[in-house]
N, C-alpha and C positions, 0 to 999 in steps of 0.2 A: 504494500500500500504506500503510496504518495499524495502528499499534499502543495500543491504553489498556490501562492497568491503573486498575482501579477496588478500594473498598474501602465496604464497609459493617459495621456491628454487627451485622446480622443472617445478612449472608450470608458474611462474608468478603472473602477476595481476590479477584479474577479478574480474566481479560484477556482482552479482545477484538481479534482481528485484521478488518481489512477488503481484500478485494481488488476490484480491477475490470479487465476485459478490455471489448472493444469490435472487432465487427469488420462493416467496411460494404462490402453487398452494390453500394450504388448510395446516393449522394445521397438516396434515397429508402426506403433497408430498407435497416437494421443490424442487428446481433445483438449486446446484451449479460450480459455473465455477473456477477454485485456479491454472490459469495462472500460471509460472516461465520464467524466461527471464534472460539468462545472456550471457556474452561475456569475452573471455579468451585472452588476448592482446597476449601473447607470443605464443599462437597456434591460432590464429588470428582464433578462432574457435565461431561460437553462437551455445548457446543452449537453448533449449527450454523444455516445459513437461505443459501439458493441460488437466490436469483430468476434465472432464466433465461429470457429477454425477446427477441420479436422483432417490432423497430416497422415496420410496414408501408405508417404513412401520417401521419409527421409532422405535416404539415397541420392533420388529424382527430383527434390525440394517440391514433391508433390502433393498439393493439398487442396485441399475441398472451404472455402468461407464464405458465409452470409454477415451481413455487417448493416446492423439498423441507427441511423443516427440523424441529428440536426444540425445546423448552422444559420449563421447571418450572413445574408453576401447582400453586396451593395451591385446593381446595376441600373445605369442610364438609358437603357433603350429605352423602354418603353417611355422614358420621361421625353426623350426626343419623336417620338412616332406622335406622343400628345401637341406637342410646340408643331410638329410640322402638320398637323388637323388642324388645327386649332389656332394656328398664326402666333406662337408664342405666348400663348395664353396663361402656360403656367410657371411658377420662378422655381428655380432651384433649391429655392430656400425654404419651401413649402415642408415641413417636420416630416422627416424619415421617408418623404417620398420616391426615393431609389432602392428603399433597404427591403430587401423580400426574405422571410422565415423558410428553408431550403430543411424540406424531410427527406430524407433519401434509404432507399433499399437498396442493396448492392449483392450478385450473386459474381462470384469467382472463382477459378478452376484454375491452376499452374501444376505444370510439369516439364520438367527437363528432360526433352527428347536425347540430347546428346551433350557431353560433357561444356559444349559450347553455345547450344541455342535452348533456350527458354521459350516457351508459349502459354500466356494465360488472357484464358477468353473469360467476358464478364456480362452481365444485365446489368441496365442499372436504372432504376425507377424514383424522379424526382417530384415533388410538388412542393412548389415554388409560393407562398402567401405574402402577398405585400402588407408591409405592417401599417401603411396609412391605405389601410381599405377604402375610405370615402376620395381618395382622388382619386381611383381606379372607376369607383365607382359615379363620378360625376362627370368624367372624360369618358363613359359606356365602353370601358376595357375589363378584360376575365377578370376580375379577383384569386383566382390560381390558377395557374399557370406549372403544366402537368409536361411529364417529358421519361418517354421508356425508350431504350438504346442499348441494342449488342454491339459489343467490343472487341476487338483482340490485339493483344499486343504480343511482339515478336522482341525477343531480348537475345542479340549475337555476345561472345565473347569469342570470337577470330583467333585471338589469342591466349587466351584462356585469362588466368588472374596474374598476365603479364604484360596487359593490355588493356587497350578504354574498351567500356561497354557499350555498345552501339542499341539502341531501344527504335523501335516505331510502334507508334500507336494509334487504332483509328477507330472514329466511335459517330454513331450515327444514328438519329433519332427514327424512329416510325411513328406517325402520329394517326389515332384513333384507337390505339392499343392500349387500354386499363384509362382509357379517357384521354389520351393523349394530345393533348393541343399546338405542343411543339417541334420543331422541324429542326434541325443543324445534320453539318458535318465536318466533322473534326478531327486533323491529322495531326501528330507530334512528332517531332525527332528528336535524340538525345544523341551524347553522346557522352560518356564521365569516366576519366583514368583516376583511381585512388593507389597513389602510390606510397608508402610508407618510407619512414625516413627513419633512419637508422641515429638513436638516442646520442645525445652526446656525452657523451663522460670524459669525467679528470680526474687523471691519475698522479 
């Protein structure tokens, strides 16, 4: 168990707990649960995030997780789609009118085909609640704003852990699915060398 309290200008107070359980089936398949729990005093907001994980092939860093949780994200579209209806009708400055409460489900499969390539394909089910409901609703836009998308990503190591790790990832909504209103498509690249540096000591 852990406990932070953090502190920002922007956001305030808040504190995060962490927990973790672990329980093994066999040397070979465990089941764990790595809980988050926190609460944000100045957006009187809680959050949460619940990965629930079952590794079924160590080895092959294979494993099976569902992961239920929340967040606050801040986005300006929709506040531009209104100004551009609407000839600029509404300010920025309008309380909390970019910030939407984001629930999300997430399903996840990883396996290691070969000592060097990773694949993990995922679902992932958002709904989006803007926390100043009455602008949405005086500018005749959803009040949530739903979004389901399979994923897969592809993770190279060319050179095994003597080398950068090469990631791509692509992820694409279907909309009408579990009420789905939202549409994207979204590619990533990565690429990250960790190389380790050898301590220094005096002798």
């Amino acid at each position: 168990i852990s406990l932070n309290v953090r502190y920002s200008g922007s956001k305030g107070i808040s504190y995060k707990m962490n927990l973790s359980f672990r329980y093994s089936f066999n040397q070979y398949r465990y089941l764990t649960l790595e809980p988050m729990f926190g609460y944000n005093f100045k957006q009187k907001q809680f959050y949460f995030n619940a990965p629930l994980r079952i590794t079924y092939n160590p080895k092959r860093n294979g494993y099976a997780q569902v992961t239920w949780g929340n967040n606050r994200i801040s986005n300006s579209t929709v506040l531009d789609q209104i100004n551009h209806e609407h000839g600029d009708a509404l300010s920025f400055d309008e309380p909390d009118a970019d910030q939407f409460i984001d629930n999300y489900v997430e399903l996840k499969n990883n396996i290691m085909l070969f000592d060097w390539f990773d694949v993990e394909t995922r679902l992932i089910y958002h709904k989006r609640t803007p926390v100043n409901e009455e602008v949405m609703t005086k500018y005749d836009k959803p009040t949530q704003y739903r979004s389901f998308a399979p994923a897969i990503e592809l993770k190279f190591r060319p050179w095994f852990d003597r080398g950068p790790v090469i990631t791509v990832d692509y992820e694409r909504s279907i909309k009408n699915v579990l009420q789905s209103n939202l549409q994207y498509e979204r590619w990533e690249f990565d690429a990250q060398w960790k190389k380790k540096i050898v301590g220094l000591r005096r002798s």
